[in-house]
LUMTORKE-397405 format. One record per residue (C-alpha): residue in one letter; x negated, y negated, z negated. Coordinates in steps of 0.1 Angstrom, whole numbers, plus 5000, padded with zeros to 4 digits. Each point is the difference from the previous one (the first is absolute). Layout:
! LUMTORKE-397405
aXYZ
...
! end
This chain:
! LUMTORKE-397405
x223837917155
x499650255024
x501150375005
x497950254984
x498050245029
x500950364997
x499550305015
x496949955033
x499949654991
x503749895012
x501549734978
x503350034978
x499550375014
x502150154965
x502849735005
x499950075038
x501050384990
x502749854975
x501649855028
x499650305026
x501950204969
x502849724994
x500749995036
x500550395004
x501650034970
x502549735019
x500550185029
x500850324989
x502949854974
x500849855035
x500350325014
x501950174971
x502649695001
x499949855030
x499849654983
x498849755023
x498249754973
x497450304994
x499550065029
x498849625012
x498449994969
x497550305009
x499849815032
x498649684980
x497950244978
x498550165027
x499349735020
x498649834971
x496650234997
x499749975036
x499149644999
x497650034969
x497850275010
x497550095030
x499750424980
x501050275029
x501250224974
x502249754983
x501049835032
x500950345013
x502350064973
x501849655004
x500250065042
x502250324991
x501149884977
x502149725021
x500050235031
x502350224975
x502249674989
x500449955037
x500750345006
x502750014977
x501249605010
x500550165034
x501850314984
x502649694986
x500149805027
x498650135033
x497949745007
x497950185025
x497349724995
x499850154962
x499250365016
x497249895023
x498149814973
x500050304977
x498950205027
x497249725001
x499149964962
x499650405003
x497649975026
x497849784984
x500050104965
x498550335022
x497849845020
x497149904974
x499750354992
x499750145035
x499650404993
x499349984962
x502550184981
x500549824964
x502450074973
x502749785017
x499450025038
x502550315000
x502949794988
x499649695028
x499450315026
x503450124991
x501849684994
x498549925038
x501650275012
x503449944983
x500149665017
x499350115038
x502450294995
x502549734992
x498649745028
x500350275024
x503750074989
x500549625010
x497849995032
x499850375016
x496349935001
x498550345004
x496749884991
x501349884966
x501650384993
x496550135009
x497849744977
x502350114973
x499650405008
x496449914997
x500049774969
x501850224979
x498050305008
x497049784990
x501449964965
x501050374998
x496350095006
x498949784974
x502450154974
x499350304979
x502250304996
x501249914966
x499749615005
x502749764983
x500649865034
x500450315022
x503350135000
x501049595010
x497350045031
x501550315009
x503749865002
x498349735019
x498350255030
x503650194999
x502049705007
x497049875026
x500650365017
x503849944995
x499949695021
x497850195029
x502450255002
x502949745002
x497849865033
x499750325017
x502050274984
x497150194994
x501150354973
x496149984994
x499849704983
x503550054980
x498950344994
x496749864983
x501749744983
x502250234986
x497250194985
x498549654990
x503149894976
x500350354985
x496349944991
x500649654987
x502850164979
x498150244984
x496749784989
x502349704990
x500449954960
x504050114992
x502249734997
x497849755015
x500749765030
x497550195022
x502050334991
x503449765008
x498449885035
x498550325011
x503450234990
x501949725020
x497850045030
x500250325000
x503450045001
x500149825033
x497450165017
x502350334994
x503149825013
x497749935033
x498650374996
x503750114999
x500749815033
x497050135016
x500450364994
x501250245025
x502250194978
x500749684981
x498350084967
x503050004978
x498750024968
x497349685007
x503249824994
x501150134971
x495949964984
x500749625015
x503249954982
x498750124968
x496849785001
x502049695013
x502450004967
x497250084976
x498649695014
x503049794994
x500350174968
x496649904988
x500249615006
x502249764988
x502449815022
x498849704991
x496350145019
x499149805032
x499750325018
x503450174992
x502049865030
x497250185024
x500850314978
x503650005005
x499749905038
x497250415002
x502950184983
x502449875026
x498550105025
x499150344983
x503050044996
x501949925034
x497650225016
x500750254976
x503949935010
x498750015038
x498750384991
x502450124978
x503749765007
x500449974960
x502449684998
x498649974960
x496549965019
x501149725021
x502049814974
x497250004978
x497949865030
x502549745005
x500049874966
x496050004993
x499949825037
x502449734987
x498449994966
x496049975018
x501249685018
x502049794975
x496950064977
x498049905031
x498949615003
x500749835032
x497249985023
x498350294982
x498150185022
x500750304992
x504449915008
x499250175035
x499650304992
x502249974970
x503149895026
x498250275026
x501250294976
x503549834993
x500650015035
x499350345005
x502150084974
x503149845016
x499350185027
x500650344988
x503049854980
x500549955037
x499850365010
x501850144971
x503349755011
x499950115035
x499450344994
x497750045022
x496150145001
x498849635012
x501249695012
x498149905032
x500949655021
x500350015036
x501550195031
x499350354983
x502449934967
x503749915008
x501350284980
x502450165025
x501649715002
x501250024962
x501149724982
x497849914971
x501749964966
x500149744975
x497850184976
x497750055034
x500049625011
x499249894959
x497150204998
x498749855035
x500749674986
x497850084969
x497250155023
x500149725020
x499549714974
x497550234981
x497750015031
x500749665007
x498449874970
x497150265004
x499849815033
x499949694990
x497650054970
x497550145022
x498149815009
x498049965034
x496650225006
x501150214963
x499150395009
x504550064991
x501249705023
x500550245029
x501750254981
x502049724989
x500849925033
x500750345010
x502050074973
x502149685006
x500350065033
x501650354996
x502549854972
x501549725025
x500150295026
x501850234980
x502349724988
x500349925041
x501250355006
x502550054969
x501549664999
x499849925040
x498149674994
x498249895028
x498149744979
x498450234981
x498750255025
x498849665024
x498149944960
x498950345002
x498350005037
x498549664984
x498250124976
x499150365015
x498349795029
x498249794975
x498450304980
x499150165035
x498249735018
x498049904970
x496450165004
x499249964967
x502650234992
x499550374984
x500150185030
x502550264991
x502849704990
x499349885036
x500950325015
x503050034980
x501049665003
x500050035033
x501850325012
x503249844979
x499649675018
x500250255031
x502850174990
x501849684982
x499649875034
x502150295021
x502849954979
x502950244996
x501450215025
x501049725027
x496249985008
x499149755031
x497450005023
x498749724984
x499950164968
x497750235010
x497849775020
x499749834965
x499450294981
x496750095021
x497849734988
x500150104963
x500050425012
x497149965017
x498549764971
x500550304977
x499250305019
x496649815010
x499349934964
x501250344986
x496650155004
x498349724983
x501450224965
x498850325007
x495649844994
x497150184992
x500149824968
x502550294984
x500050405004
x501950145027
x503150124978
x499749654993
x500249885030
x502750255010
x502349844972
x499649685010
x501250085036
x502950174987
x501249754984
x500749885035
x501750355014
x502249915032
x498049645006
x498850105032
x503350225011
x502249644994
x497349795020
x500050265031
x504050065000
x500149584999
x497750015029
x502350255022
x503149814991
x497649705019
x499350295027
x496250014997
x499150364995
x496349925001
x500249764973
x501750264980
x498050275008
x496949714988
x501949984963
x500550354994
x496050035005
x499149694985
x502550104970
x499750364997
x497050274994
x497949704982
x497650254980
x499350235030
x499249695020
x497649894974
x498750385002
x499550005038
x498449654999
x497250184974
x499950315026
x499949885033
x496450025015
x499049635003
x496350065010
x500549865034
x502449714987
x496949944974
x497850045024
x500749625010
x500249834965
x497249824985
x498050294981
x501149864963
x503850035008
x499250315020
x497950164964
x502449864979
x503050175020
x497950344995
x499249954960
x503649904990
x502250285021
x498350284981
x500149814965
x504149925009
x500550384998
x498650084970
x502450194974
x501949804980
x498749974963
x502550024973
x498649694978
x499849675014
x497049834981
x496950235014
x498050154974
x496350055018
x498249725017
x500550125037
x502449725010
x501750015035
x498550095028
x497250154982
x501250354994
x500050305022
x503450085018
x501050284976
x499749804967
x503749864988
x500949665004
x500749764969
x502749745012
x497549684986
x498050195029
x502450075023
x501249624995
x496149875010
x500150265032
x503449815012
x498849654996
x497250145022
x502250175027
x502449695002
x496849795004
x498550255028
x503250035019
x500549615000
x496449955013
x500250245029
x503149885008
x498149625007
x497650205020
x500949935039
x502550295013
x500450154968
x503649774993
x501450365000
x497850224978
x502250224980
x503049845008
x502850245014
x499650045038
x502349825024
x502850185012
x498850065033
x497150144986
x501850244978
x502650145027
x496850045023
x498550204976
x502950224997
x499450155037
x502550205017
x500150294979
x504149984992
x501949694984
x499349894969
x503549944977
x500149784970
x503350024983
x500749674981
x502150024968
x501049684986
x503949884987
x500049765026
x499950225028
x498850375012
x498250045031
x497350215017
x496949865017
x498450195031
x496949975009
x499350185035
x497949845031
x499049744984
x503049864986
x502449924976
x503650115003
x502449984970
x503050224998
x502549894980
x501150284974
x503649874992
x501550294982
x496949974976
x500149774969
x497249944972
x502850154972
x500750305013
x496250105006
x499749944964
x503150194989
x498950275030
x496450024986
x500950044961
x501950315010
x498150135018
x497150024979
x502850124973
x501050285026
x497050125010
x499050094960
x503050154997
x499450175027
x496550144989
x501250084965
x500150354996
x501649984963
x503349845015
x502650215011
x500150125036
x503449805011
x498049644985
x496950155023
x502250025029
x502549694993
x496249785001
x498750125033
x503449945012
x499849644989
x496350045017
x501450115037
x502249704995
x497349744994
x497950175030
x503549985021
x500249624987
x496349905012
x500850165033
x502749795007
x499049624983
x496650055009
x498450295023
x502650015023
x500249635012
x496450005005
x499950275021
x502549915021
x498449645001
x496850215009
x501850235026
x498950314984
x502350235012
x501150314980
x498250275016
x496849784990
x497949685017
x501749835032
x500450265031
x500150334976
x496550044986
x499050154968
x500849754966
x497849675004
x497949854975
x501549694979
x498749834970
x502749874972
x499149734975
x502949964976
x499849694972
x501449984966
x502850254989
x499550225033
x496750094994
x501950294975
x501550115028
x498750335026
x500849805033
x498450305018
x502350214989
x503449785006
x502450235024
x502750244998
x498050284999
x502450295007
x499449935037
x497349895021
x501149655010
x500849814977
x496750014979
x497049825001
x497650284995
x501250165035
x499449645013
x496549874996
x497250074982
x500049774966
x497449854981
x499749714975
x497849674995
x500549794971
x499149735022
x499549915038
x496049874991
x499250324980
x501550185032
x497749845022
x496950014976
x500850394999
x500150005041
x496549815001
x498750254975
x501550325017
x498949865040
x496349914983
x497550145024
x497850314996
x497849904975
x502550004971
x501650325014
x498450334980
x497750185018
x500350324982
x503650194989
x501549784975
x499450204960
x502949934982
x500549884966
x503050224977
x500649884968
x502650244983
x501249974969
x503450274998
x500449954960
x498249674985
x499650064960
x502549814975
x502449915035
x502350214987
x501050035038
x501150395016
x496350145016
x500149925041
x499050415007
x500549865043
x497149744988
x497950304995
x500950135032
x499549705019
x496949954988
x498650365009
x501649925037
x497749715003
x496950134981
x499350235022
x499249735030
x496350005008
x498449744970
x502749924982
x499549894964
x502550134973
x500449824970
x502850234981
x501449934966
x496849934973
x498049895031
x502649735009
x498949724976
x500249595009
x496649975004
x499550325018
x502649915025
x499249645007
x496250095007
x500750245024
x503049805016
x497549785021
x498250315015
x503350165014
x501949865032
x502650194993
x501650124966
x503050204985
x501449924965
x502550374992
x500849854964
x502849814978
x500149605001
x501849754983
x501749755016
x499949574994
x503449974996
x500550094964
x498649864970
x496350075006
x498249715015
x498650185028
x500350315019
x497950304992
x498350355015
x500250254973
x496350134997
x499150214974
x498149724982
x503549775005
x500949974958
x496349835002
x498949915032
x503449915017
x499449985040
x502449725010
x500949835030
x497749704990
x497350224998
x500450125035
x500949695013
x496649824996
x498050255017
x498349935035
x500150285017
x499049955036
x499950345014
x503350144984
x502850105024
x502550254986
x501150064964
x503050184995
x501650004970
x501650294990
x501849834965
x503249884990
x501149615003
x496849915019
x501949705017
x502149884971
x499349724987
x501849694981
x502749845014
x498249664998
x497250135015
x501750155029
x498449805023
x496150034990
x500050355005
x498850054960
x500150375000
x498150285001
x500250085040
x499449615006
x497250054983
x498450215013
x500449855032
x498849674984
x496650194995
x499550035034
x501950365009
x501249905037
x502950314993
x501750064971
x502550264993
x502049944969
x503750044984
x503049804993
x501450204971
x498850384982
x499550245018
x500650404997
x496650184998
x501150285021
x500949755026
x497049784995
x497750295005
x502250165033
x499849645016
x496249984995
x499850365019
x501949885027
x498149655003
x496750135002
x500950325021
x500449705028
x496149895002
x497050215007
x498450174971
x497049804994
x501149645006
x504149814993
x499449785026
x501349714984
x502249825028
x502450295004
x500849974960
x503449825005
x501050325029
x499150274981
x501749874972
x503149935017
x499650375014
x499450164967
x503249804988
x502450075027
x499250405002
x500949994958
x502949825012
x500850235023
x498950334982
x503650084990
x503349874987
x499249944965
x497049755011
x502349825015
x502549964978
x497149924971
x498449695017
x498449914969
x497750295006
x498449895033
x500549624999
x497949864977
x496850065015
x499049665027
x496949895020
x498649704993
x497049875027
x500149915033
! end
């Protein structure tokens, strides 16, 4: 007898549906229990309706239905056969429908998306992350505010943002996702799974928000804590999910460990690691990350034996030559067989394996160093060589990977020859890919993180390279390694019109659409709200990363295509060196002071070549210890509520530091240079010489090193200083200030003052010399005043382009504390912050002098220290060829004295930018010199530098 037609005609339609119903209802007591029978028989079920009907609606239903069996076989297993035909069955229960929403296209949208979010976990397949961004967002659209399904499609786009920022560490998309899961908490019904999954979520994207903040976001962990262990709380044990809940509050809780060092933190994290992989079935997919977190967890067990703030393999641990302890040696034994099974359960082409191999790597290296086994550290170099010269790698693990396989090569203190010949292989590897971090994809304080991560890289490659005696090639890494961002900003400010000029005219117009796009403002969001897109909104409208992440593709795409075109091989690559010491001139030598633990030295750069001078009394500790102090010292110094002996004790320690840097550092070069010490060679008056100090020295006033209580030994009676935070910005800034006539102003420059003496809610003491200053310099014939209300963000960044030269008389906050950049304190700043960034991005071709009169200008975080992330190398990243800026606060009576003095040196209606650096260095000295007290009180008159050429 046959079937009975139902609904449209389609035979045994009402049984069909039966079956559709049985086979769910089989699944999900799968899910709940984990018992495989239901789960095969859903399988059957499902497959079942798929061979008795032709219906799109009911064969829809049966192709996500299996895809989700698959899905979850995969989950069980890790079959990766099992993911890819999900990701299949999705696809084409979709693709009768083509655009037409129905009442169940939502659900295969977002079960889509689910599956290439998990395939790209597996693979690294950035198109897969991007279909699944675009999937779930589908669904989302297609789901109304109060819908049954939403708060799950929510948790869906929050984990699909969750896994882009895990790509490329962009706070955009974990800040959106953040928002995402909080929204997904709120709409889900209480004690629900959705409510379970989204609080779960949530409570790691505030772990990751935690270890993205600047100031670390404390309390993020303590919101992730509590969500983790209501999760736990609210599912049984027996629940296929709880081992993945107990794996999220381990790491919650380490990192919480990491922040606070509460040994009750860590034990717990110990024992919910253990307990998430015994509940774990092997070859369960999810065991990586599962053994990932244990291992981390030894780790810090790790750090809390030795007692120290972290273990590190290679030439740069050692200890002192301390013997580990037993307790020591157990807990590298447990770190090392935890990693080892994240190793070797990760498997090849997963998104974790090179953090598996890093992490393994480090473990046999630190068992190398405490237990002298030479086994383990040859293991070690094995595996960091393996994780480096694998291109399908996450960049980031490559570079890592491979600065330890340089440094695991060099060995201990009996370093060879050899050594180092073998250590410059994988130096140069990961100084040449170190740039590849810092993309367009992510935000610049994005991008700054991600190179400091790598602090010192680039200082160990060069000092390797002088052990090998090659100058040149050192002088090559320190560019190559250093200053990434500003390079990326002079590439988007050089003038390429005659370079274009050549191209074929679509590179040529695409060249000229994307710069200005790539220097929009950064938008807070990540998902863009309007329908402009990239590339298709003017220059002043913010940036959404999905945007920004579209422009990047772009640029990669451009840069690689004019690179194919014939003599363009080069095309913002970093010049060759005899390009770059060409461009210097003959103006004075050029000094680049390399920091690194392996060795100190100083580069010169004079004539057209490169000389290093070994600085032997000089070691990478003691500029740390030296450069803490100091910046301890000179607050003390300025802190008028301390007592006067504490005032006087700290610019004792101050005339000590200066008399340090005289001796390690000014006073070899010199003599290297044959600067005698009545000024240049033969007795003329101080020479000009440039000083580009890396890492931990950049802290530190090497114009102002000496013994200054006579008129030898001191670098400010020897030459004329200035700074560069790198030798390319030097000779861009030379180009700019030698341009010809055209670019030169042909009427008296009008300045620009911004002054800002007391900005509201600071709760900072009123700058009465800021007033002053700014009266001095309003009077000059069309100047433009912008005091107190009038200084506002936008105020001052419109008129910024239409001023060559500009004075800031004003407080500033420094980016070396919690804040996550460093601001100008306009009178708008509780609103309208000016920061660093802000400045940063501007294009200001006709700018020449901005002086900062503010405190801090050139501080910056120490990982930062060599990309110039502060306010003065900002400024000079907009395009000002001078900048005159400050090391630490400065006194306003001072501040305003030295800005009389400075300008008294240049005629009344124009600075004349190229003597900047001498009239500074005059203004300086005759403070210096003004009486006794000045020069007992360095912290007065030192602070304030040139940078520019």
């Amino acid at each position: 007898m046959s079937a009975p037609y139902g609904l449209f005609g389609t035979p045994g339609y009402e049984q069909l549906l039966a079956v559709l119903g049985a086979a769910e209802e089989s699944h999900t007591r799968y899910e709940r229990t984990g018992r495989l029978p239901d789960l095969e028989r859903a399988l059957v079920l499902f497959d079942a309706v798929l061979d008795r009907t032709q219906n799109i609606d009911l064969r829809g239903a049966a192709m996500n239905g299996v895809g989700t069996v698959l899905w979850s076989r995969y989950e069980r297993f890790g079959e990766p056969a099992d993911l890819d035909g999900a990701i299949t069955l999705f696809r084409e229960a979709l693709a009768p429908y083509g655009t037409e929403v129905t009442v169940v296209t939502p659900s295969y949208w977002t079960n889509l998306s689910g599956a290439l979010r998990l395939r790209w976990l597996r693979t690294r397949d950035a198109r897969d992350l991007t279909a699944s961004v675009d999937a779930i967002r589908t669904a989302l659209d297609s789901t109304p505010p109060g819908g049954a399904r939403r708060s799950n499609r929510l948790d869906s786009l929050g984990d699909a943002l969750l896994s882009l920022y895990h790509v490329h560490g962009d706070s955009a998309a974990l800040a959106e996702a953040v928002g995402t899961f909080r929204a997904a908490v709120a709409c889900a019904e209480p004690g629900t799974e959705e409510q379970t999954w989204a609080r779960s979520n949530l409570a790691e994207a505030l772990r990751l928000h935690h270890h993205q903040s600047p100031d670390g976001a404390p309390e993020a962990l303590d919101e992730a804590a509590v969500l983790a262990r209501a999760v736990l709380a609210a599912v049984p044990r027996r629940h296929r999910l709880y081992p993945r809940f107990l794996s999220n509050l381990a790491s919650i809780l380490a990192e919480r460990h990491q922040a606070r060092a509460d040994p009750a933190d860590l034990r717990e994290a110990a024992r919910a690691a253990r307990r998430a992989i015994a509940a774990t079935p092997a070859g369960h997919p999810n065991l990586v990350q599962r053994n990932a977190v244990l291992a981390s967890v030894r780790r810090l067990e790790l750090v809390g034996a030795a007692d120290v703030a972290a273990p590190a393999p290679g030439v740069l641990d050692g200890g002192g030559g301390r013997r580990s302890t037993r307790r020591e040696r157990r807990a590298v034994r447990a770190w090392v067989r935890a990693t080892a099974e994240a190793y070797a359960t990760t498997p090849e082409g997963h998104a974790l394996r090179g953090l598996a191999l890093l992490n393994h790597g480090s473990a046999l290296g630190t068992r190398a160093v405490t237990e002298g086994d030479p086994h383990a550290l040859a293991a070690a170099i094995d595996l960091y060589q393996k994780a480096a010269s694998d291109p399908t790698m996450d960049v980031s693990v490559r570079v890592g990977c491979a600065h330890l396989w340089a440094l695991s090569v060099i060995g201990g203190e009996s370093r060879s020859h050899d050594d180092h010949a073998a250590a410059m292989e994988p130096f140069r590897l990961a100084v040449e890919l170190l740039p590849r971090t810092a993309s367009y994809r992510i935000g610049r304080m994005d991008r700054a993180r991600q190179l400091g991560k790598f602090a010192g890289l680039a200082q160990d490659a060069a000092a390797c390279a002088l052990e090998l005696a090659d100058p040149e090639l050192a002088l090559r890494l320190l560019e190559q390694g250093r200053g990434v961002l500003l390079a990326q900003a002079l590439d988007a400010r050089t003038d390429a019109t005659d370079l274009l000029s050549r191209l074929p005219d679509e590179l040529a117009a695409e060249y000229a659409r994307l710069i200005p796009q790539l220097d929009r403002p950064e938008a807070a969001a990540f998902i863009a709200s309007g329908p402009a897109g990239a590339g298709r909104s003017g220059p002043g409208t913010p940036l959404a990363g999905e945007d920004r992440h579209a422009l990047a593709e772009r640029w990669d795409r451009l840069v690689a295509a004019i690179r194919r075109e014939p003599g363009y091989g080069d095309f913002l690559r970093l010049p060759r060196t005899a390009e770059m010491l060409a461009g210097l001139g003959d103006e004075g030598p050029v000094v680049m002071v390399n920091i690194s633990p392996l060795r100190c030295d100083a580069l010169v750069l004079r004539e057209g070549r490169v000389r290093c001078v070994p600085l032997t009394g000089l070691s990478h500790a003691e500029v740390v210890r030296r450069a803490d102090a100091f910046l301890v010292a000179v607050r003390t110094a300025g802190d008028a509520g301390l007592p006067l002996s504490r005032q006087r004790d700290a610019q004792s320690d101050i005339r000590e530091t200066l008399a340090w840097l005289w001796t390690a550092v000014a006073e070899p070069v010199l003599d290297a240079l044959g600067f005698r010490a009545d000024g240049r060679p033969g007795g003329e008056s101080p020479g000009r010489m440039w000083w580009i100090p890396t890492g931990p020295l950049t802290a530190l006033p090497l114009h102002a090193a000496g013994r200054h209580e006579n008129d030898r030994d001191n670098l400010l009676d020897r030459a004329v200083s200035s700074y560069a935070p790198t030798v390319n910005s030097l000779v861009h800034a030379r180009r700019r200030q030698t341009a010809g006539p055209d670019r030169r102003p042909t009427v008296p420059t009008a300045p620009l003052v911004v002054a800002v003496p007391a900005p509201p809610g600071a709760g900072l003491v009123p700058l009465e010399g800021a007033r002053a200053e700014a009266a001095l310099l309003a009077a000059r014939p069309g100047a433009r005043l912008l005091l107190d209300e009038q200084a506002v963000r936008r105020t001052v960044l419109d008129a910024l382009p239409h001023h060559p030269w500009v004075h800031f008389a004003c407080h500033a906050v420094a980016a070396d504390g919690g804040a996550a950049t460093g601001q100008v304190l306009l009178h708008d700043h509780e609103t309208a912050p000016l920061t660093l960034t802000d400045i940063a991005r501007l294009r200001l071709p006709a700018a020449e002098l901005a002086y900062l009169s503010a405190c801090e200008t050139t501080r910056g975080r120490g990982e930062y220290a060599d990309e110039a992330l502060h306010i003065t190398g900002a400024f000079h990243m907009a395009g000002f060829t001078h900048v005159i800026g400050t090391l630490w606060a400065v006194d306003d009576d001072t501040s305003r004295e030295l800005a009389d003095q400075f300008y008294s040196a240049f005629a009344p209606r124009h600075p004349f930018p190229c003597r900047t650096a001498h009239a500074l260095h005059t203004a300086i000295r005759a403070l210096r010199d003004a009486d006794e007290g000045y020069r007992l009180n360095p912290s007065l008159w030192a602070p304030y530098i040139h940078v520019g050429p």
